[in-house]
C-alpha positions as CSV (number, residue, x, y, z in Angstrom):
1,X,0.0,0.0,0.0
2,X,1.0,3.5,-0.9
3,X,0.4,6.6,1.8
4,X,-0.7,10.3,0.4
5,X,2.8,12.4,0.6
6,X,2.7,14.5,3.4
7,X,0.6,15.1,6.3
8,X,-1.4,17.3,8.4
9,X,0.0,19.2,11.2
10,X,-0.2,17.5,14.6
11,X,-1.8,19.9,16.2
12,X,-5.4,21.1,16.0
13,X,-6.4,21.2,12.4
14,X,-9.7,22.2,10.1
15,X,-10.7,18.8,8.9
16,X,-13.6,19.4,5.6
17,X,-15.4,16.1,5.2
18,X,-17.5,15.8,1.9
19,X,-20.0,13.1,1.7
20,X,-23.1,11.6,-0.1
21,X,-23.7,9.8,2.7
22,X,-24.8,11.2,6.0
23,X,-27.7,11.9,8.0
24,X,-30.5,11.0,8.4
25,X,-29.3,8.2,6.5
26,X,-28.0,5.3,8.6
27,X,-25.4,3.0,7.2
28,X,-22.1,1.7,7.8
29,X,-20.4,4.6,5.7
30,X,-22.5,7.6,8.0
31,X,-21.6,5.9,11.4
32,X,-18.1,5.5,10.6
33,X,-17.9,9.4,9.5
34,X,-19.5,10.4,12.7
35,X,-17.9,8.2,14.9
36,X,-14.5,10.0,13.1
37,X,-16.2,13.1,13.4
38,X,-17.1,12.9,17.3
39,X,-12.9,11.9,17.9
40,X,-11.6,14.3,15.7
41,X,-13.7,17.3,17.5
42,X,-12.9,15.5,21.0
43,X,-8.9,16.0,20.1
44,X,-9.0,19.5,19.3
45,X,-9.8,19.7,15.4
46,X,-12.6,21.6,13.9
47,X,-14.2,19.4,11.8
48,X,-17.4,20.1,9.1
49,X,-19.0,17.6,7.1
50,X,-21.1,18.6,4.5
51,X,-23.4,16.8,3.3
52,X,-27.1,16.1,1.4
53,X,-28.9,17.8,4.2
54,X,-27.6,21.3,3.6
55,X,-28.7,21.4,-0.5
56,X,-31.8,20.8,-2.4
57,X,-32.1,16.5,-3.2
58,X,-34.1,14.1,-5.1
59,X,-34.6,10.8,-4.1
60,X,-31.8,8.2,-5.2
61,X,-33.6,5.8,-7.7
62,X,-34.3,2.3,-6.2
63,X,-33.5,4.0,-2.6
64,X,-36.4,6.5,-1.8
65,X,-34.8,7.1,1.6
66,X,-31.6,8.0,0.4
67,X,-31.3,11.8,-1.1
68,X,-29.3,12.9,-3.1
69,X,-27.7,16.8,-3.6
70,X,-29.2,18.5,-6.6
71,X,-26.9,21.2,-9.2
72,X,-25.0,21.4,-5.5
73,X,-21.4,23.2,-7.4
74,X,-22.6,27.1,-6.6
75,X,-23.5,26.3,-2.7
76,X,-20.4,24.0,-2.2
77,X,-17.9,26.4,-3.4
78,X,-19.6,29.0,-1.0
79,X,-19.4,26.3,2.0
80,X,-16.5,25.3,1.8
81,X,-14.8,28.8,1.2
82,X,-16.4,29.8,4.4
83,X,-15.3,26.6,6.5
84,X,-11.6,27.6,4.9
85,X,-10.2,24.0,5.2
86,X,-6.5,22.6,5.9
87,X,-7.7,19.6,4.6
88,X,-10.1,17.7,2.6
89,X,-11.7,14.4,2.3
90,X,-14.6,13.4,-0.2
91,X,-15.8,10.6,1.2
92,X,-18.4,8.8,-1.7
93,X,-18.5,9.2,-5.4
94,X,-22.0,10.8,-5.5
95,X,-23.3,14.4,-6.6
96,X,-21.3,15.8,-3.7
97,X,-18.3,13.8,-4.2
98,X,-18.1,14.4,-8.3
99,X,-18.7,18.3,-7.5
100,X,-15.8,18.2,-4.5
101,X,-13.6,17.0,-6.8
102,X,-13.7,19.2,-9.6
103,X,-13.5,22.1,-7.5
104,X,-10.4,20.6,-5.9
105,X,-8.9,19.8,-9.6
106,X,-9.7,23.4,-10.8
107,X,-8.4,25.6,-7.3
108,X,-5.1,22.9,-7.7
109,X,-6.4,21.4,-3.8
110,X,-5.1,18.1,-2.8
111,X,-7.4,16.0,-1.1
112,X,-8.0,12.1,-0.5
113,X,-11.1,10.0,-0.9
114,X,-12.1,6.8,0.7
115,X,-14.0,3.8,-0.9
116,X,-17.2,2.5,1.2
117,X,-18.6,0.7,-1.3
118,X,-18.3,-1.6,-4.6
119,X,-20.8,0.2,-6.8
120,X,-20.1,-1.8,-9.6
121,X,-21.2,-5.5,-7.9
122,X,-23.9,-3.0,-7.4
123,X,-24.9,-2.3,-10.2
124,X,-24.3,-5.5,-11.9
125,X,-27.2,-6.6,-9.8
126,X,-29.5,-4.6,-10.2
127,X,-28.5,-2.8,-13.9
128,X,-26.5,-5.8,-15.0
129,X,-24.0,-2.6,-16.1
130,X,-20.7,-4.4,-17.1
131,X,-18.6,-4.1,-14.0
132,X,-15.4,-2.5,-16.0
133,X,-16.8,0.4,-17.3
134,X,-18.5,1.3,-13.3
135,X,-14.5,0.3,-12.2
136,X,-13.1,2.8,-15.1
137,X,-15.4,5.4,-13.6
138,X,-14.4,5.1,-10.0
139,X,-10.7,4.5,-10.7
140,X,-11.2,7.7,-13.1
141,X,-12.4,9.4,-9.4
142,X,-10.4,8.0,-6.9
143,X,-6.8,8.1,-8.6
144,X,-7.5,12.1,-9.3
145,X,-7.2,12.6,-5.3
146,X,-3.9,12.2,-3.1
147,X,-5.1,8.8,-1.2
148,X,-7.3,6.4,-1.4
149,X,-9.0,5.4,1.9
150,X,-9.1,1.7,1.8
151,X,-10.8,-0.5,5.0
152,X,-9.5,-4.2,4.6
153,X,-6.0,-5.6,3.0
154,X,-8.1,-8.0,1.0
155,X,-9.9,-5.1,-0.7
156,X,-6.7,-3.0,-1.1
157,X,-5.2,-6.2,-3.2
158,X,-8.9,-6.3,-5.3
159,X,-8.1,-2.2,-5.7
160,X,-4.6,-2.6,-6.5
161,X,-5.1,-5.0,-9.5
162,X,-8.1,-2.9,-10.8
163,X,-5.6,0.2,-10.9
164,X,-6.0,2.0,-7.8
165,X,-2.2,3.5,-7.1
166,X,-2.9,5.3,-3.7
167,X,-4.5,2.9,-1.5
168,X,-4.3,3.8,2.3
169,X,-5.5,1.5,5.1
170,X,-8.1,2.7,7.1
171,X,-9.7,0.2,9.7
172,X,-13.4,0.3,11.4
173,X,-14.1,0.4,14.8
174,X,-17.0,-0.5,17.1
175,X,-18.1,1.2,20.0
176,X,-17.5,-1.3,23.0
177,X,-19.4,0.5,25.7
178,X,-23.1,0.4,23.5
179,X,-22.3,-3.1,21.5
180,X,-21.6,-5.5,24.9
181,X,-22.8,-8.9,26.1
182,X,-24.4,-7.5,28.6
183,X,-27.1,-5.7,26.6
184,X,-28.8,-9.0,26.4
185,X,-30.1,-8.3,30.2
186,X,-31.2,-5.0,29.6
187,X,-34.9,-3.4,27.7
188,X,-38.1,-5.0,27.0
189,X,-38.4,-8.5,25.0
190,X,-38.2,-8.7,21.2
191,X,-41.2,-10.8,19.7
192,X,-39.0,-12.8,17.9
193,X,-37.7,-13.8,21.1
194,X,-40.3,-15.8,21.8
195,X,-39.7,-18.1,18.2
196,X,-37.9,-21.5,18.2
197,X,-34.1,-21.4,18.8
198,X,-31.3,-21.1,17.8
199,X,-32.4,-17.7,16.6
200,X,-30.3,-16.6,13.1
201,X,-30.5,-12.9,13.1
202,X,-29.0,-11.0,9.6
203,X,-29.4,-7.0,10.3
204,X,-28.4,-4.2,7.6
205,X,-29.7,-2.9,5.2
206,X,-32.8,-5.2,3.8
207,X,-31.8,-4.4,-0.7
208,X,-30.6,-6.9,-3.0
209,X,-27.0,-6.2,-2.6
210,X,-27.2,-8.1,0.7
211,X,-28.0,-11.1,-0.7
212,X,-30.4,-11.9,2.3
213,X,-31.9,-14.7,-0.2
214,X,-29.1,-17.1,0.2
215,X,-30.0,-16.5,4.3
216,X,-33.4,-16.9,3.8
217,X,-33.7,-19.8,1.7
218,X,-31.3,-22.0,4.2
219,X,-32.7,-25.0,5.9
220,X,-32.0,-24.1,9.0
221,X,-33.3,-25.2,13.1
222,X,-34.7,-22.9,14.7
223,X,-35.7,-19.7,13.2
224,X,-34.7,-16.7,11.0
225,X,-34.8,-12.8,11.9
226,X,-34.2,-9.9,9.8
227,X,-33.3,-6.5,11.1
228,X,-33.6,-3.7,8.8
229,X,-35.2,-2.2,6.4
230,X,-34.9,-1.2,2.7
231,X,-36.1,-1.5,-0.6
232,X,-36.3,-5.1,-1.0
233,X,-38.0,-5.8,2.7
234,X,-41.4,-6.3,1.0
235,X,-41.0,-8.4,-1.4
236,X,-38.7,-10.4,0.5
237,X,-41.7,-10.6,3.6
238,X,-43.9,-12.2,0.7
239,X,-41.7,-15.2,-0.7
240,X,-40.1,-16.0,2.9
241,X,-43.1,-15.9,5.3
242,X,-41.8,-18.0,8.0
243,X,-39.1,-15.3,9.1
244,X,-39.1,-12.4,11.5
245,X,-38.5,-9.3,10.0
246,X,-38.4,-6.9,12.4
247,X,-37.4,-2.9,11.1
248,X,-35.2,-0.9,11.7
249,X,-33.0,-0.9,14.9
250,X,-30.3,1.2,16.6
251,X,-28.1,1.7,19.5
252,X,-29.2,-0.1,22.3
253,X,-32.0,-1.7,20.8
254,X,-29.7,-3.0,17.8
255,X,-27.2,-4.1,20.6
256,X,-30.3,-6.2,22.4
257,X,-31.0,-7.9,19.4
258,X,-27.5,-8.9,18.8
259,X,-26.6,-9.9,22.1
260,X,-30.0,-12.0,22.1
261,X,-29.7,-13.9,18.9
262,X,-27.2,-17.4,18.6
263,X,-25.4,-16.4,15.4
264,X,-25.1,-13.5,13.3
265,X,-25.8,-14.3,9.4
266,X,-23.8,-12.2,7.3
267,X,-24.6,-13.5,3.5
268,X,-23.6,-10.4,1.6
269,X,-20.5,-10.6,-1.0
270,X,-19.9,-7.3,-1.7
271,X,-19.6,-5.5,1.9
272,X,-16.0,-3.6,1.7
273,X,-15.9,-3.9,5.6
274,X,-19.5,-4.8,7.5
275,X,-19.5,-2.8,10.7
276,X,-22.1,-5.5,12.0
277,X,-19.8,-8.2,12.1
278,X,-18.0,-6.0,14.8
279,X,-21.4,-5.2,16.4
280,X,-22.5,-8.8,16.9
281,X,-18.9,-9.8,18.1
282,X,-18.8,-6.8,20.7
283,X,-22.2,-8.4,22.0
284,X,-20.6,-11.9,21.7
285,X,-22.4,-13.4,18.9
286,X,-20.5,-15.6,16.7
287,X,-21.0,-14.6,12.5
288,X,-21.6,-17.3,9.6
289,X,-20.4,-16.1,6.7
290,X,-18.9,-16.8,3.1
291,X,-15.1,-16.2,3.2
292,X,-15.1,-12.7,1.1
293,X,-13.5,-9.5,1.4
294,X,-15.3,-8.5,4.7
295,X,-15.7,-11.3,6.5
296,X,-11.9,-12.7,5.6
297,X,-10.4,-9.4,7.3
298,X,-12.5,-9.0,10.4
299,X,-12.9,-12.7,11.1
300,X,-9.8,-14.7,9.4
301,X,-9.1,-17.9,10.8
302,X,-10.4,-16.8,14.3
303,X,-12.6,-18.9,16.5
304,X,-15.1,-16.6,16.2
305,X,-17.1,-17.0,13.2
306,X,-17.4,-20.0,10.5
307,X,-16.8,-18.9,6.9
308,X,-18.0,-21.0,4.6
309,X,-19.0,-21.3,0.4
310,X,-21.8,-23.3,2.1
311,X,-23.6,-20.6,4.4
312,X,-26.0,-23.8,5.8
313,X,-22.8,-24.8,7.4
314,X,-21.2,-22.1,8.4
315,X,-24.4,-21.0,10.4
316,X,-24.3,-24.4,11.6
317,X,-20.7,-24.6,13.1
318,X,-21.0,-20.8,14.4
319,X,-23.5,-22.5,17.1
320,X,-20.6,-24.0,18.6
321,X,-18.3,-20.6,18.9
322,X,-17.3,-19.3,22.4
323,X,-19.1,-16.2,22.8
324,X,-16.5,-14.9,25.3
325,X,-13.8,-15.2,22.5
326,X,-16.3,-12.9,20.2
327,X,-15.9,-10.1,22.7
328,X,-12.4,-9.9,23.4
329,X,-12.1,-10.2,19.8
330,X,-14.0,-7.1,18.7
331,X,-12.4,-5.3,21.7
332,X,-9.5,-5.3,19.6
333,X,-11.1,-2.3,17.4
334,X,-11.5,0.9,18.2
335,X,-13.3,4.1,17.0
336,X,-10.2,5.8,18.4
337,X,-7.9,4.3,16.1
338,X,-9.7,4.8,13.3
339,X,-10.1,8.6,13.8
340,X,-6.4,8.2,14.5
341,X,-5.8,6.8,11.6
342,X,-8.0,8.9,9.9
343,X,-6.3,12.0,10.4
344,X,-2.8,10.6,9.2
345,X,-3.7,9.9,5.9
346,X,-5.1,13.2,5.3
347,X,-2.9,15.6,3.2
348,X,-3.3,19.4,3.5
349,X,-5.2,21.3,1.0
350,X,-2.0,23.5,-0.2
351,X,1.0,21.7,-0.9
């Protein structure tokens, strides 16, 4: 892997984050930039992120909830002039991200960019859009930037061979004190609870992406449950009646339900990291997964999940994980680090 040149000064620093991404929408890519955002401010740096709630949006096609900044070039220029940043990071490759970086090319700014997300296994599903022209595209974005914001080694080697030249690691975190064993004990009881075990929880976002069919469809003991939501959650209620899909969770909640379940399903293959894999391991719940990038970083060879081309029995040997190992595994990772982290890839603005 190859670092941006440079650095930004030790000391307290303006940090300008531009993303697609942010509230009110809840994903792994917003709770990472706020998690960053909360440790950056708690050292000392003014930080601003600008995002989709401070312009006029339409609704991202296929993702109603998800909005997305309309003609925003004018009322960027004048945000960002006013924030008067040290440094810059666009975080997605959406209206925001597209208009960040052409200001940055045309003012001669340096600035890095991370990747959240493999748009074009993306759009292969849904589009069936040939994957190398979406990669041309998002090599075409990335490589015009100083660094490349990368989560896992196994994805740096897929961006590396794909012609990504500025990869910089950039690891997740979890937050131990909300995500703990001990939420099991704590709130009011989930219907689901009350359903045959071993309970097989999945929870993200419910789109076809996630490949929550290859969950589904398993022949499992016990029962399945679904938290989440998204665009897919209806049709995916219909043809799989017999599991619990039970909306959208958060925070404590979110931590209940993972501490509660026997094994966290995690069926997508196209995840660049999976922040609930570190949720469900902080609450002590073992993960069944397939052994892709994701999965293969945060779990590896550890006693603490079952990866497995066949998901029926990685599900199946996750029963027998100790949960005690999942813990002190996820306490491994820390928000801290990351935002750490973070802030040493980032380049200043002005060479």
């Amino acid at each position: 892997m190859h670092g941006p040149p440079g650095g930004l000064r030790r000391d307290a620093g303006r940090i300008l984050v531009v993303t697609d991404a942010w509230h009110p929408q809840g994903n792994g890519v917003v709770r990472t930039l706020a998690m960053v955002e909360e440790r950056l401010r708690a050292r000392g740096d003014a930080v601003a992120v600008i995002g989709p709630d401070r312009f006029a949006t339409l609704p991202m096609p296929g993702y109603g909830e998800i909005r997305l900044a309309l003609a925003p070039r004018r009322r960027l220029a004048a945000l960002v002039d006013r924030f008067a940043p040290e440094a810059l990071h666009v975080a997605t490759e959406g209206p925001l991200g597209w208009a960040m970086r052409r200001l940055c090319l045309r003012r001669g700014w340096r600035f890095t960019t991370s990747f959240h997300t493999r748009f074009p296994d993306y759009l292969e599903a849904r589009i069936r859009l040939p994957p190398a022209w979406s990669w041309g595209v998002l090599r075409r974005f990335h490589e015009a930037g100083a660094g490349t914001f990368c989560a896992t080694p196994s994805l740096a080697h897929d961006l590396a061979a794909r012609g990504f030249t500025r990869i910089v690691p950039w690891s997740r975190g979890v937050d131990l004190a909300t995500f703990r064993p001990e939420a099991a004990a704590l709130g009011e009881a989930e219907p689901w609870e009350a359903l045959p075990r071993p309970i097989f929880l999945a929870a993200g976002r419910v789109a076809v992406e996630k490949n929550l069919e290859a969950f589904l469809s398993l022949d499992l003991p016990g029962s399945k449950v679904v938290v989440g939501d998204g665009p897919a959650r209806a049709g995916l209620m219909r043809r799989f009646p017999r599991a619990h899909f039970a909306g959208w969770q958060d925070g404590a909640r979110l931590a209940r339900s993972y501490a509660r379940a026997d094994v966290l399903v995690f069926p997508s293959r196209t995840d660049t990291f999976g922040l609930v894999l570190l949720e469900a391991l902080a609450c002590g719940t073992p993960v069944a997964a397939f052994p892709v990038t994701g999965p293969l970083d945060v779990i590896g060879g550890l006693p603490v999940g079952a990866l497995n081309e066949d998901l029926r029995a990685a599900c199946l040997a996750a029963l027998a994980l100790d949960r005690a190992a999942c813990r002190r595994h996820a306490a491994r990772f820390s928000w801290d680090a990351c935002a750490r982290r973070f802030r040493d890839g980032l380049v200043p603005v002005h060479a």
